[in-house]
C-alpha positions in Angstrom: -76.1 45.5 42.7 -76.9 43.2 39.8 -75.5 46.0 37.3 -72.5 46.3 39.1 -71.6 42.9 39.1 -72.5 42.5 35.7 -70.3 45.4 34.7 -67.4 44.4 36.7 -67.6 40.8 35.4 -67.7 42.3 31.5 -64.6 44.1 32.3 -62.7 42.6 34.3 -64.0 38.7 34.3 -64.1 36.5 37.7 -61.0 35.9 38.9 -60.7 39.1 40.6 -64.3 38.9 42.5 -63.4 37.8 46.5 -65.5 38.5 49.1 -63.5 41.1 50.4 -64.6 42.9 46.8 -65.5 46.5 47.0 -66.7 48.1 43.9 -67.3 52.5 43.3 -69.5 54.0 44.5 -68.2 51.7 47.8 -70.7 48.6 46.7 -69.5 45.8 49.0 -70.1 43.2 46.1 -68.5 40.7 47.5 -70.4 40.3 50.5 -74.0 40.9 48.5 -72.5 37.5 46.4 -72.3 35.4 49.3 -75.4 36.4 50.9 -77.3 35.4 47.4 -75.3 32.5 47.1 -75.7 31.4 50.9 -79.6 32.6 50.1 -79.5 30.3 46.7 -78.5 27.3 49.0 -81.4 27.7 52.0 -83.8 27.9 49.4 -84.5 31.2 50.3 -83.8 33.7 47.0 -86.4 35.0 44.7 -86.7 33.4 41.4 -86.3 36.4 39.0 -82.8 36.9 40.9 -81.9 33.8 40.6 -82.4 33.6 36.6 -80.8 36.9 36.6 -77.6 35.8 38.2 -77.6 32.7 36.3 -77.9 34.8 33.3 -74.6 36.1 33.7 -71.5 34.7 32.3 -69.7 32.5 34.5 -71.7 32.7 37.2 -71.9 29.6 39.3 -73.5 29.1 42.9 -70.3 27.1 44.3 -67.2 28.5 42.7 -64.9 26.2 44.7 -67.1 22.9 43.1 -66.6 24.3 40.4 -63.4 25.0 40.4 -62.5 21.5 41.5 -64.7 20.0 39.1 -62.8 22.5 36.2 -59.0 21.0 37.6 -60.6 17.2 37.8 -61.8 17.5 34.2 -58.1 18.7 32.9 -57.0 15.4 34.7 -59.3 13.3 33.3 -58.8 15.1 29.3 -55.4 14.2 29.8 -55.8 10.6 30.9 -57.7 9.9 28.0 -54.5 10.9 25.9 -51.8 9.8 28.3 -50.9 7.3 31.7 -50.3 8.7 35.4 -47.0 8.1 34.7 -46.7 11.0 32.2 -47.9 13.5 34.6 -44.6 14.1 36.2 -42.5 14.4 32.2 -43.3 18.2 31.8 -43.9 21.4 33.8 -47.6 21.8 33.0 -47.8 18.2 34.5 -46.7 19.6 37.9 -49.6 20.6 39.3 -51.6 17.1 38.0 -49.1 15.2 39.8 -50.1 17.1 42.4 -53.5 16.0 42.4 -52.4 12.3 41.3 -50.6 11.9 44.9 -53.6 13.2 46.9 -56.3 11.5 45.2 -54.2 8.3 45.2 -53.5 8.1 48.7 -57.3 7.3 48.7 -58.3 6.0 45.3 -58.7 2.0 45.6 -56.2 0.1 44.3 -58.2 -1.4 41.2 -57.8 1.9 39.5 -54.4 2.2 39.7 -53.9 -1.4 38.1 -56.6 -0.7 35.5 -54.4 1.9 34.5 -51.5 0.0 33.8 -49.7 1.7 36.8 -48.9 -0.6 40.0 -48.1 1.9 42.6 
């Protein structure tokens, strides 16, 4: 299983790879992932697999952390450069704003003044 993955991954990247993910010669890959990953988190997978899986490119044991952790880092790039106000000025901004209105709804009130913004 560890070849397939790695071959799929080299061809066709991550973004593709759900659970659901069936690969020739009718390798349930998707499923295997899981069960390392849920394996990974009980404490319950063998070392050499481990360092093999981390060995491949892009691998990560929570995807969805990471994925959050990918978006919060955008927001935070941008911040550096611009206000909150800003986010809303061009389409690529969108999906920021986005984020801005969740997190704000629970972000203490401090942070919105130290930023200049009073909403």
């Amino acid at each position: 299983m560890l070849s397939l993955l790695r071959d799929y991954v080299a061809k066709r990247g991550w973004d593709t790879v759900t659970h659901k993910l069936v690969v020739p010669p009718g390798a349930n890959l998707g499923t295997w992932i899981q069960h390392r990953r849920a394996a990974y988190r009980k404490g319950k997978i063998a070392a050499w697999l481990e360092e093999e899986l981390e060995s491949i490119p892009g691998w990560e044991w929570d995807p969805i952390r990471a994925r959050h952790q990918k978006h919060l880092d955008a927001v935070l790039d941008f911040l550096e450069e611009h206000s909150w106000d800003e986010l809303t000025k061009d389409t690529w901004c969108h999906r920021l704003a986005r984020i801005r209105s969740d997190s704000m709804a629970c972000w203490p009130r401090r942070h919105a003044t130290a930023s200049g913004s009073s909403d």
